[in-house]
C-alpha positions in Angstrom: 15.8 -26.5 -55.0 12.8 -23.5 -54.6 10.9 -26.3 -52.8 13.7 -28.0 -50.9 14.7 -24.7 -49.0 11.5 -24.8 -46.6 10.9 -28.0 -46.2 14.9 -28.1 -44.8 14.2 -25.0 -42.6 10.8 -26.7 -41.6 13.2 -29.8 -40.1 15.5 -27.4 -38.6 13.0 -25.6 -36.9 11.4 -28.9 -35.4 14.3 -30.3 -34.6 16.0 -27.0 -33.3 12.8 -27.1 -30.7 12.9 -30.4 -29.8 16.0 -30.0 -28.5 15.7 -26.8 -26.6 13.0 -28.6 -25.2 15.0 -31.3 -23.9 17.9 -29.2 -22.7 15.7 -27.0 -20.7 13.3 -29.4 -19.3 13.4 -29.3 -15.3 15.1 -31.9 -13.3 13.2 -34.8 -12.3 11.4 -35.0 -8.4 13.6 -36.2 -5.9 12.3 -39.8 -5.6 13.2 -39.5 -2.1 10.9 -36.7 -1.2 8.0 -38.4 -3.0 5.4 -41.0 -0.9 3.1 -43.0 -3.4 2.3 -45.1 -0.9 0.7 -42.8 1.3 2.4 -44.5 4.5 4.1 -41.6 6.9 8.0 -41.4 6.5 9.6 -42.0 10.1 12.4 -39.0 9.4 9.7 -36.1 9.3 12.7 -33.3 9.4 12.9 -33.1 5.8 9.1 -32.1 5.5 7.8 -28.9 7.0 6.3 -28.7 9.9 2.6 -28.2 10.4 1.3 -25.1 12.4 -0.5 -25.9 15.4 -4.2 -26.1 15.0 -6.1 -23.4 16.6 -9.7 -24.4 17.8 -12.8 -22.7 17.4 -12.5 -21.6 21.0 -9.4 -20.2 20.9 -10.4 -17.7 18.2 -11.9 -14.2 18.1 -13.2 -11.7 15.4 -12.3 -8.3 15.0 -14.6 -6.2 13.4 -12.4 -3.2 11.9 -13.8 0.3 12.6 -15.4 2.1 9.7 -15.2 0.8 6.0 -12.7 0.7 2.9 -13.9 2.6 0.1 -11.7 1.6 -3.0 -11.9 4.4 -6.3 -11.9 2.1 -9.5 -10.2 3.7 -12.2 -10.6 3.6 -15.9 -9.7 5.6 -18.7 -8.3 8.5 -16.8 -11.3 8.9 -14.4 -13.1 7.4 -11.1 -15.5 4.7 -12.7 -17.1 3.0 -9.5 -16.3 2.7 -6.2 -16.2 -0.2 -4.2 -16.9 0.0 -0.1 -16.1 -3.4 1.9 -16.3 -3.6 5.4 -13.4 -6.3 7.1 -13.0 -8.3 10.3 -9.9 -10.1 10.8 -9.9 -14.3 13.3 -7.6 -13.9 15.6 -6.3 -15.8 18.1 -7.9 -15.3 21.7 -6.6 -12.0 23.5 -5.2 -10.7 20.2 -8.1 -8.1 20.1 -5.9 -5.3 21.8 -3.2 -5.6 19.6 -5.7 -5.2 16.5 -6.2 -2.0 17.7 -3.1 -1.2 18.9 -2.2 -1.9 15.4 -5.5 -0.7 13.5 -4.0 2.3 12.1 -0.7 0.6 10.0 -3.4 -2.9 9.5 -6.0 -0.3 7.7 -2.3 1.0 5.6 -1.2 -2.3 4.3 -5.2 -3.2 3.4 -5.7 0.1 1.3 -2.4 -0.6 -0.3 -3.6 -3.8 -1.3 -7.0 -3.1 -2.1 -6.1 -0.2 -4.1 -3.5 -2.6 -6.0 -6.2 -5.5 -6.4 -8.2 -2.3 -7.7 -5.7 -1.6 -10.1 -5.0 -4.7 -11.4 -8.7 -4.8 -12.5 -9.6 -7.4 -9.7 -13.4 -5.5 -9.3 -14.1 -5.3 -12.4 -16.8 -7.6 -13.9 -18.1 -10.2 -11.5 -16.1 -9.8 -8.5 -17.9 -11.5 -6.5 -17.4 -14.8 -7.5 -15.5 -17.5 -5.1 -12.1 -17.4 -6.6 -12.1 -13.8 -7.4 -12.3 -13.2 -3.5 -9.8 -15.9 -2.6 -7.4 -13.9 -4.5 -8.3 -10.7 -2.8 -8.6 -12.5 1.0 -5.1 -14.1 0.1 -3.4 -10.5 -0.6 -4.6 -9.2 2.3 -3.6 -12.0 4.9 -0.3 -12.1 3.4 -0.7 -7.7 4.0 -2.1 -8.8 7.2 0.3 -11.2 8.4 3.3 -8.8 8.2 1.3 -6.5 10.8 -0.1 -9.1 13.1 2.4 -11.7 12.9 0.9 -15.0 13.8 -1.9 -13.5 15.7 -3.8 -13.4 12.3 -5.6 -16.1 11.2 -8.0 -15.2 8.7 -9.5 -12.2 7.0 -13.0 -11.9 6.6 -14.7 -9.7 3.9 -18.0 -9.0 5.8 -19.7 -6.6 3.5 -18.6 -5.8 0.0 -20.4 -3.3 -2.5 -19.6 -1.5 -6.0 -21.0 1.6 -6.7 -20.9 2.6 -10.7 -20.7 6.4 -11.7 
């Protein structure tokens, strides 16, 4: 009976998984919203909307005035700083609003850098690809809230760490 006991509990436990498994699993795609076949569904109002494609031309760069420096913290004192310099693609004759709005754009962009900061995004190699894709995504959603669709990009232009 010794041995019996947790080879029983052992079936139970499998079993008892199994089925949460099953009963929690999430609902299958709606067949109807899937297209194997690649061909374009003639109802379109179900699937959203592409934004209108902005050319090259239409498109100009703001160069923000003066640079983020971003404190890294660890273990109860400032262990590097990080300086980055931003520009931010707008669309054409958005540049007065950028500066119109500099002051509460520069806010949102230290509140997120200093959060990225926090969360340990410069530490290590911050410079690789993905790493900044992260930190270029945070700050166009931050962005976005400020300049509405006006913003269509944010550029890290320079970006440097300075270790104590």
């Amino acid at each position: 009976m010794g041995k019996l006991l947790p080879l029983i509990l052992i079936i139970l436990g499998v079993g008892g998984g199994a089925g949460a498994g099953f009963l929690l699993k999430p609902p299958p795609p709606d067949p109807a919203l899937e297209n194997p076949c690649g061909e374009v569904p003639h109802d379109t109002t179900p699937l959203k909307q592409e934004e209108e494609e902005v050319l090259p031309e239409d498109r100009e760069y703001v160069k923000l005035n003066n640079q983020f420096i971003v404190p890294v913290v660890g273990e109860g004192r400032v262990e590097a700083l990080v300086v980055l310099a931003l520009s931010v693609e707008v669309k054409l004759g958005a540049r007065e609003t950028v500066f119109s709005r500099e002051p509460k754009l520069r806010d949102v962009f230290l509140q997120q850098l200093f959060d990225y900061a926090n969360q340990g995004g410069f530490a290590g190699v911050f410079t690789q690809s993905n790493t900044l894709d992260v930190l270029r995504n945070m700050l166009m959603e931050a962005g976005g809230d400020v300049l509405g669709d006006q913003l269509l990009d944010v550029l890290i232009t320079d970006i440097a760490r300075q270790d104590n």
